[in-house]
C-alpha positions as CSV (number, residue, x, y, z in Angstrom):
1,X,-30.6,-60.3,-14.6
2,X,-34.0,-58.7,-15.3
3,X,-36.7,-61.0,-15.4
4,X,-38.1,-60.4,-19.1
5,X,-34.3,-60.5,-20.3
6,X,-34.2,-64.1,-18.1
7,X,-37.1,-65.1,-19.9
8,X,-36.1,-64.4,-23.3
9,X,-33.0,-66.3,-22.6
10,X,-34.5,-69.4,-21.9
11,X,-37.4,-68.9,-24.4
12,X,-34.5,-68.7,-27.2
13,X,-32.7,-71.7,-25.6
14,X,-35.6,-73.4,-25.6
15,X,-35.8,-73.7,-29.5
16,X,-32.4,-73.1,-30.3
17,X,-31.2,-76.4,-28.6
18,X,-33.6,-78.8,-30.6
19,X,-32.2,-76.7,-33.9
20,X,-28.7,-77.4,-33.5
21,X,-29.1,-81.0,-32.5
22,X,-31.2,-81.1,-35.8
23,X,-27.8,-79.3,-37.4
24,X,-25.7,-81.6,-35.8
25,X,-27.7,-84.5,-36.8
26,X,-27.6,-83.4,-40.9
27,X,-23.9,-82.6,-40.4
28,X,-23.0,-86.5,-39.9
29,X,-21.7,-85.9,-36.6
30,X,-24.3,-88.3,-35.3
31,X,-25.0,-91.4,-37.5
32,X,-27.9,-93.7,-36.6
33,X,-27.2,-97.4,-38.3
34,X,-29.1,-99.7,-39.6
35,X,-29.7,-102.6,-37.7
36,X,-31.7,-106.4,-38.1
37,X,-32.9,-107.9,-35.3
38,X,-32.6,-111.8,-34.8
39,X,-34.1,-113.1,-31.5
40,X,-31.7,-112.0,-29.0
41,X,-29.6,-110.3,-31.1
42,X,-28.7,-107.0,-33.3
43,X,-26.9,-107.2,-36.3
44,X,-25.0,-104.5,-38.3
45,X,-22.9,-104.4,-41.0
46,X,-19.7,-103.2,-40.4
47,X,-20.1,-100.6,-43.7
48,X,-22.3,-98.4,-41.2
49,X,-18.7,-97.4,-40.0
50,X,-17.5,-96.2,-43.5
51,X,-18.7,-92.8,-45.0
52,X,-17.2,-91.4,-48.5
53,X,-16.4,-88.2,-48.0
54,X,-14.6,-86.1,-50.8
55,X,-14.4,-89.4,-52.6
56,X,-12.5,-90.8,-49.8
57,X,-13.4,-93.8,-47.6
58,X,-13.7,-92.7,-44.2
59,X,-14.6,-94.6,-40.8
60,X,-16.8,-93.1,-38.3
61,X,-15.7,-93.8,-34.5
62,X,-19.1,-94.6,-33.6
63,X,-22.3,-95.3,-34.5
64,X,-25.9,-95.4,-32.6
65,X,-28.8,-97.9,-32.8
66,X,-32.2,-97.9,-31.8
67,X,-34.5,-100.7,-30.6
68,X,-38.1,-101.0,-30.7
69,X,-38.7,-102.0,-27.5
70,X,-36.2,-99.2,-25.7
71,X,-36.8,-95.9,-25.8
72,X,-32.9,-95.0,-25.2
73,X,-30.3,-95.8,-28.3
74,X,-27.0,-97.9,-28.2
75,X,-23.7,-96.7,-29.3
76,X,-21.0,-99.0,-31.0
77,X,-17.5,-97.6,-30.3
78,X,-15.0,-98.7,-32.8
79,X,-11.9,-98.4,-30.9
80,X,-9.7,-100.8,-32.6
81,X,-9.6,-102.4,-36.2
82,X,-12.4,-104.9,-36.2
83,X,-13.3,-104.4,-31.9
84,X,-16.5,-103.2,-30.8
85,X,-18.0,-101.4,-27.6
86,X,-21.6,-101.2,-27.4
87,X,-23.0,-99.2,-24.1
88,X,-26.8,-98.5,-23.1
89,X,-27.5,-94.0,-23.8
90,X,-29.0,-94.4,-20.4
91,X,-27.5,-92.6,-17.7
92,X,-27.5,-95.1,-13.9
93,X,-27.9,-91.6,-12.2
94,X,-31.6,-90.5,-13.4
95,X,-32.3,-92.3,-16.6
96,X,-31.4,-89.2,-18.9
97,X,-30.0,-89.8,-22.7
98,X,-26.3,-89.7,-22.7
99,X,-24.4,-87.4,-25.3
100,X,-21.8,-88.8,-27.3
101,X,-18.3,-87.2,-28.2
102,X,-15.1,-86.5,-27.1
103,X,-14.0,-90.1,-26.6
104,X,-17.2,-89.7,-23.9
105,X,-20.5,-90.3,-22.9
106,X,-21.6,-87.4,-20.8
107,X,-24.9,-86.6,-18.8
108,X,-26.8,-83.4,-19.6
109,X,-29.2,-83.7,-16.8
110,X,-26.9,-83.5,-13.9
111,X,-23.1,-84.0,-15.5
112,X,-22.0,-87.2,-15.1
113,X,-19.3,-88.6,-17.2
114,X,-18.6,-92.1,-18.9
115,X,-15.9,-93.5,-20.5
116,X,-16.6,-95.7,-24.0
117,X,-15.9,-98.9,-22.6
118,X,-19.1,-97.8,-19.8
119,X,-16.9,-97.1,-16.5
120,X,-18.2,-93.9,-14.7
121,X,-15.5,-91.1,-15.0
122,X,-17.3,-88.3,-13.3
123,X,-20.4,-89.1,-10.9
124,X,-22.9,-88.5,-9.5
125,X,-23.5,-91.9,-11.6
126,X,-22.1,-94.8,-9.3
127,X,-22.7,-97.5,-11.3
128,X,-21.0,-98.1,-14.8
129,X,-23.6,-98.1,-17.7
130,X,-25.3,-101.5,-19.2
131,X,-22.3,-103.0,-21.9
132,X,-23.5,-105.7,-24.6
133,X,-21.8,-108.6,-25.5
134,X,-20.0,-108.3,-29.0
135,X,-19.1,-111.1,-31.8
136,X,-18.5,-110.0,-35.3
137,X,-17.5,-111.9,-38.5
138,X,-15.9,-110.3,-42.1
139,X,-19.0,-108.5,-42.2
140,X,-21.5,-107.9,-39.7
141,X,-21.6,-106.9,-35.6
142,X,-23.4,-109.0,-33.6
143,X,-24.5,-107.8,-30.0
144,X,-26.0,-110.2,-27.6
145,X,-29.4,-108.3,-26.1
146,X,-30.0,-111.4,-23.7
């Protein structure tokens, strides 16, 4: 590959990437929650599950959540009527922000895989990801931070 052709490959990668997460993002396929936070806590309503879409009530898989204090976000899996996963965005390889989809969390630094419940699929990640304790109610998810 000629060198000016290179670098107007990466130059159009570089801001075509941070575009179609934007895209992504304003399509619904990734849905930030809202959260409270009570001591060692988070709380969130179960509605941040439900979306109406063509006048139908429809339940998201997942959703994420972000805490002050972390710079990476959490993602509650939904995997069975009222049960909860929530798993740490933070790859154990090299800190990088995991990607979510597919039934996966996946590495885009250096393509390690996860499964939802945190267990490393794929390394080089050798440790599973950081899991939070979950309790919910009729209405809200609690996850224990502590």
């Amino acid at each position: 590959m000629e060198r000016r052709k290179f670098i107007r490959t990466c130059c159009y990668t570089t801001i075509g990437l941070p575009m179609l997460v934007s895209v992504l993002q304003s399509c619904g396929l990734i849905y930030y929650a809202t959260s409270t936070r009570n001591a060692n806590s988070l709380i969130v309503a179960k509605s941040e599950f439900w979306k109406v879409k063509k006048n139908k009530k429809v339940n998201r898989s997942f959703v994420l959540v972000r805490i002050e204090d972390d710079q990476f976000p959490i993602c509650i899996y939904k995997f069975e009527e009222d049960k909860y996963i929530a798993s740490l965005l933070k790859c154990t390889h090299r800190e990088c922000e995991l990607n979510v989809g597919g039934g996966i969390y996946s590495c885009p630094c250096h393509g390690s895989e996860f499964t939802i419940t945190g267990k490393v699929l794929n390394g080089p990640a050798d440790r599973d990801l950081k899991t939070y304790k979950i309790e919910t109610d009729n209405e809200y998810i609690y996850l224990s931070l502590s």
